[in-house]
C-alpha positions as CSV (number, residue, x, y, z in Angstrom):
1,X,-12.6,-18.4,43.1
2,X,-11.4,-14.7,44.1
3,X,-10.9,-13.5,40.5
4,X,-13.1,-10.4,40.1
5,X,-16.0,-11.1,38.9
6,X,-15.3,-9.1,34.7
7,X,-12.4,-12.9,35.2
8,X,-14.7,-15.0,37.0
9,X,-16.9,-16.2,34.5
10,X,-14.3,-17.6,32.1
11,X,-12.5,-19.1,35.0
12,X,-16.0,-20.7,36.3
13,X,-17.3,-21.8,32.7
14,X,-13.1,-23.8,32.4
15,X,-13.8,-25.0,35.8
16,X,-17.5,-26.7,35.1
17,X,-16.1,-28.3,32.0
18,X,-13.6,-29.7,34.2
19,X,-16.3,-31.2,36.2
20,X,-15.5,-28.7,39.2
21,X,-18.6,-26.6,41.3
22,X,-16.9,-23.2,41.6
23,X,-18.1,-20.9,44.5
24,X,-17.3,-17.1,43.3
25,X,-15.9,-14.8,46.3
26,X,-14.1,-11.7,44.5
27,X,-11.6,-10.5,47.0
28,X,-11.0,-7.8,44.9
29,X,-12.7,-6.1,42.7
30,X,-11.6,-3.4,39.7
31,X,-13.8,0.0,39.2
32,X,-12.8,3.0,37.4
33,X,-10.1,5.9,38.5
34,X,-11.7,8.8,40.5
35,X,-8.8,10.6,39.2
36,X,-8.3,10.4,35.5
37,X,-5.2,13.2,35.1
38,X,-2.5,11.6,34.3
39,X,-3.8,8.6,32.1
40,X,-5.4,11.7,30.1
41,X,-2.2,13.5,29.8
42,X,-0.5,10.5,28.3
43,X,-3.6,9.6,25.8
44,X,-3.1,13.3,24.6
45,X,0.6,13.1,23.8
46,X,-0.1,8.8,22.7
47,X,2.9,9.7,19.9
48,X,5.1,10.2,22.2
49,X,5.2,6.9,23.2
50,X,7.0,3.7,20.9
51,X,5.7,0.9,22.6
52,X,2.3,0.4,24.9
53,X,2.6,-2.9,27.0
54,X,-0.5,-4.6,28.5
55,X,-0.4,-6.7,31.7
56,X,-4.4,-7.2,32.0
57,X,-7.3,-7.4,29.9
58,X,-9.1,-4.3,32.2
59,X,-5.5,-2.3,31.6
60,X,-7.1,-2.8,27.3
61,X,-10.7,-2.0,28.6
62,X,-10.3,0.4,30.9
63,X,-7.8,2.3,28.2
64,X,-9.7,2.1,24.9
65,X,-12.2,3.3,26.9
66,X,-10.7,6.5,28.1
67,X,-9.6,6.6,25.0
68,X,-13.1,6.8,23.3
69,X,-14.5,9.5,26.3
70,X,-12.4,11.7,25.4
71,X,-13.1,11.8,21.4
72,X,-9.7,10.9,20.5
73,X,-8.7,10.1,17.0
74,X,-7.6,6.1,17.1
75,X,-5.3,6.5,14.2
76,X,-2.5,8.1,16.7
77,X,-2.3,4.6,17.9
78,X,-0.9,3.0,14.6
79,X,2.3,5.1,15.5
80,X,2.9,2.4,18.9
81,X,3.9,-1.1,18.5
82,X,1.5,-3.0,21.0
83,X,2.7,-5.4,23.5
84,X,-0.4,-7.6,24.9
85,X,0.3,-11.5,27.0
86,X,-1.6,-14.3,25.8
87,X,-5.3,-13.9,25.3
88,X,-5.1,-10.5,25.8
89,X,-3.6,-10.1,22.6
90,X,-6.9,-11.5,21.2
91,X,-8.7,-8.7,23.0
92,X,-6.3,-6.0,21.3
93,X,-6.9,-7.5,17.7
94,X,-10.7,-7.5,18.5
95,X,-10.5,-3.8,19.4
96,X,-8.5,-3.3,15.7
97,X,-5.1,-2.9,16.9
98,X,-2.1,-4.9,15.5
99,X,-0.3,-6.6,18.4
100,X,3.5,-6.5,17.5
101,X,4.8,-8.8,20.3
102,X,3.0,-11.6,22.2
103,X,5.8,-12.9,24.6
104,X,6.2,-17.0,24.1
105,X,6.0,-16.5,28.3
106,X,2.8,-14.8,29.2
107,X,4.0,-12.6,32.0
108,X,5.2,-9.1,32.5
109,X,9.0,-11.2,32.7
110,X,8.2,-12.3,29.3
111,X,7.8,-9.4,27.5
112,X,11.0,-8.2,28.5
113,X,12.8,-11.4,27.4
114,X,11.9,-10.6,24.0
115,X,11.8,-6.8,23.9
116,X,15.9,-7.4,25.4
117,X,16.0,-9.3,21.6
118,X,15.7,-6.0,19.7
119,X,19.3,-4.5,19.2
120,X,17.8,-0.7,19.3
121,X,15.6,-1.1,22.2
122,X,17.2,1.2,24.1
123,X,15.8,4.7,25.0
124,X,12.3,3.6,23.4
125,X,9.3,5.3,25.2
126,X,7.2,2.3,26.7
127,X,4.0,3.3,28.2
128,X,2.4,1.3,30.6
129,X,-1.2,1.0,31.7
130,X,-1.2,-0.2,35.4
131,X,-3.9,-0.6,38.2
132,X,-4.1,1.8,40.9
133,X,-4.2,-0.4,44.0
134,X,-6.0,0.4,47.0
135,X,-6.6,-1.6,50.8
136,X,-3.2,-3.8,50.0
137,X,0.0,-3.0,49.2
138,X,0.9,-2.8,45.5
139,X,2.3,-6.4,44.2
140,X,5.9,-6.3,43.2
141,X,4.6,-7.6,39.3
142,X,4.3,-3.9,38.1
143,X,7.6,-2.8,40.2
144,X,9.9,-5.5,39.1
145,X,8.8,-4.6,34.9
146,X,9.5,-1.4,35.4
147,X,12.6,-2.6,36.8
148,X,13.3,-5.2,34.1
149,X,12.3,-2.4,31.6
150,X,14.3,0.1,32.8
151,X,17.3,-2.3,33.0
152,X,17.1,-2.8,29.3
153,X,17.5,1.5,28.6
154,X,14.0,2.2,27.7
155,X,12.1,5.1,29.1
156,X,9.3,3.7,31.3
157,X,5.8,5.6,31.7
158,X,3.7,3.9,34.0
159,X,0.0,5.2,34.4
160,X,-2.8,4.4,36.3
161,X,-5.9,2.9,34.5
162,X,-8.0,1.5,36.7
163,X,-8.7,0.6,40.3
164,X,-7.9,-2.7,42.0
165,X,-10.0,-2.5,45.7
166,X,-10.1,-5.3,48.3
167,X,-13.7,-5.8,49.0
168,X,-15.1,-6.1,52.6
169,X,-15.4,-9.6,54.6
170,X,-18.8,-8.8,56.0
171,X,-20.5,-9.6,52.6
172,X,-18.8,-12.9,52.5
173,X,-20.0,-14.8,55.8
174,X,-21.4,-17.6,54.1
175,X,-18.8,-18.2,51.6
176,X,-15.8,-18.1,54.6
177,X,-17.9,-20.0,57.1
178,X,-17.6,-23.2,54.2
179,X,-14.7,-22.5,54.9
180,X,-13.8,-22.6,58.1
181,X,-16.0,-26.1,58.3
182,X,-13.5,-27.7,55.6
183,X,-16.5,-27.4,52.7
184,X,-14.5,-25.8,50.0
185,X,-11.5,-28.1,48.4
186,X,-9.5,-25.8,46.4
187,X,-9.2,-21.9,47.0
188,X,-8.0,-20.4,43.7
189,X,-6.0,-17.5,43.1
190,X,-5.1,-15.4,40.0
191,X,-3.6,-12.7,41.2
192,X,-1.4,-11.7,43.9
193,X,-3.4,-9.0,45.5
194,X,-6.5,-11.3,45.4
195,X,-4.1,-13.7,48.0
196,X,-3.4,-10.5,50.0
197,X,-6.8,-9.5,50.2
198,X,-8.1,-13.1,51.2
199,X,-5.9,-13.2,54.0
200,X,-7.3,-9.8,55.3
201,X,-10.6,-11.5,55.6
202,X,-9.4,-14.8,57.3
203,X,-8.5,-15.3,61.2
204,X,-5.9,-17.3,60.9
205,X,-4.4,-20.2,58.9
206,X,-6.9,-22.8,60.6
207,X,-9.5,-21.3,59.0
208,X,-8.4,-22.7,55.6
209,X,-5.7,-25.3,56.4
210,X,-8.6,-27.8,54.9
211,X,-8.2,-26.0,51.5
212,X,-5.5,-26.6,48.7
213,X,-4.5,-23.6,47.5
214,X,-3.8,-23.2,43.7
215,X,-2.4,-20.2,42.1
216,X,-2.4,-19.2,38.5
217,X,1.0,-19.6,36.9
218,X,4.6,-19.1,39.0
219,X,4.5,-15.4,39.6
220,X,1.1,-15.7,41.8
221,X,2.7,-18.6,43.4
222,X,5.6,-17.0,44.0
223,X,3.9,-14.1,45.7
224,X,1.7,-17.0,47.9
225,X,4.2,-18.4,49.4
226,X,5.8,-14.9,50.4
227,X,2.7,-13.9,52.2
228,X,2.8,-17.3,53.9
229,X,0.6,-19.8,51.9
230,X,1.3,-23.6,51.2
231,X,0.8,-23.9,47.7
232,X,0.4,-27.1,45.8
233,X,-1.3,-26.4,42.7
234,X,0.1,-24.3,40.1
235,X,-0.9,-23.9,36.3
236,X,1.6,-24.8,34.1
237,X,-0.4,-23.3,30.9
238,X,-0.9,-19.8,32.0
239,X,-1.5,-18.1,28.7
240,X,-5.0,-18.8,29.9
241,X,-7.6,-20.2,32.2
242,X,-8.4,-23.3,30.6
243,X,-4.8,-24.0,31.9
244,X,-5.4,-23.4,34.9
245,X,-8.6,-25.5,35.3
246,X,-7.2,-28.2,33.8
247,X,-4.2,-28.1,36.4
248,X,-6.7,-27.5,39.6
249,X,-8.9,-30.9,37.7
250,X,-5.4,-33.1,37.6
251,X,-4.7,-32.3,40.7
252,X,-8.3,-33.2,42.0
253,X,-8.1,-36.7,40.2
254,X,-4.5,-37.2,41.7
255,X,-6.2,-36.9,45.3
256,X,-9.3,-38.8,44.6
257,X,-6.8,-41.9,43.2
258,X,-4.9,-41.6,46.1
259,X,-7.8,-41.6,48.4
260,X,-9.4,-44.9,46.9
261,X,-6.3,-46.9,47.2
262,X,-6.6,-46.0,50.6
C-alpha cells in the first residue's frame, strides 16, 4: 500500500478482512502548509464564497482545523452549501456541517455533473481546498475541476490546504527489495501522485513487473497508465475502500482459480 499513512489504516483493516497481508510503504505523505496566507485570507472572507467543494478527507481536516486556530466563528459557514464525495461527506456531518451535495459519482467529475443540474449555477463563488504538491508534478484531478467548474460559469477559488510530499526511497530498502525478488503480489494505489512518487523510487520496470498493480477507481487508473503502468485491477466501488479491497480480493481469487486448474 502507498496511501499515506492518516488512509492507510482503513485501507489495511478492508484489506485483512479480505484475507490479504498488506505491507504499508507511504510514497507520499501529507503535513501542514509552511505558508498559511492565502487559505487564511479566504477563511476570513468564508461569506464570500456560495459553495465549498471537498476532494479529500485531509482538504476537511486540514480546513476545520485552520479554521479553529484562528478563532473563527463557525456559524459563517451555514452561509456555504457543502460539497463533500462519498465518505467524506460522513466526515463533514461529523464535524456538524450539512453536506448539500454528495455526487452519485465520487470524484471531482462527479460533482460537476450534478452542480451543471442547477439552472442558476452560474457565476456562484466555489471555493476549493486543494493540496499543495511538492517533489512531483501536480496531478491533472485539481486542474481538469477547475476546468470543468469553470466551464459551467462559476467563479473558481482554489486554495492550498495542505502538503502532499513524496517521501525518500532510502527509508524504504526493505519494502522495495520484496520487491524487486517478486515477494509482494499486488502494489496498490489511491492516488495519482502516490503512482508518480513510486516510480521515482523504482529502477526500472523489472523491478516490479512481478506485481499487479491496482488503482483505486478510473481516474487513478487513468493517470497509471499515462505514467506508463499496466494496470489490471481497478475498483469499481470507489465511494470507498472496502470497494477497493474487495476488487484487489476478486481479483486474487480469479488468479489463484486459474492457477489450480493449471
Amino acid at each position: 500500500m502507498t496511501a499515506p499513512r492518516n488512509y492507510a489504516a482503513r485501507l489495511s483493516g478492508q484489506l485483512i478482512n479480505q484475507g490479504g497481508m498488506p505491507l504499508l510503504m507511504p510514497t507520499i505523505e501529507t503535513c501542514p502548509l509552511e505558508n498559511f496566507t492565502e487559505l487564511d485570507a479566504a477563511l476570513q472572507h468564508i461569506d464570500a464564497f456560495d459553495l465549498i467543494a471537498f476532494t479529500s478527507r485531509n482538504g476537511i481536516n486540514a480546513f476545520f482545523q485552520r479554521l479553529e486556530d484562528l478563532e473563527l466563528n463557525p456559524f459563517l459557514l451555514t452561509k456555504c452549501h457543502f460539497c463533500g464525495i462519498g465518505l467524506d461527506a460522513e466526515r463533514l456531518a461529523a464535524l456538524g456541517v450539512k453536506v448539500g451535495l454528495v455526487p452519485k459519482e465520487p470524484s471531482p467529475a462527479g460533482i460537476i455533473a450534478e452542480l451543471a443540474k442547477i439552472p442558476d449555477i452560474t457565476q456562484k463563488n466555489i471555493l476549493l481546498p486543494v493540496p499543495e504538491v511538492v517533489g512531483v508534478p501536480e496531478p491533472d484531478v485539481i486542474p481538469n475541476f477547475v476546468a470543468g467548474l469553470e466551464k459551467l460559469g462559476m467563479k473558481v477559488t482554489r486554495v492550498p490546504t495542505y502538503r502532499t510530499r513524496c517521501l525518500n526511497k532510502n527509508i524504504y530498502e526493505v519494502e522495495l527489495n520484496l520487491i524487486r525478488q517478486g515477494k509482494i503480489d499486488v502494489i496498490a494505489f489511491s492516488s495519482t501522485a502516490e503512482v508518480a512518487s513510486f516510480l521515482q523510487m523504482v529502477d526500472s520496470k523489472r523491478d516490479y513487473e512481478h506485481c499487479a498493480i491496482a488503482c483505486f477507481g478510473p481516474y487513478t487508473a487513468a493517470n497509471a497508465k499515462k505514467l506508463g503502468l499496466n494496470v489490471s485491477i481497478v475498483a469499481q466501488d470507489y465511494s470507498s475502500f472496502a470497494g477497493f479491497a474487495e476488487a484487489i480480493a476478486l481479483s486474487a481469487r480469479s488468479a489463484n482459480a486459474l492457477w489450480a486448474q493449471q
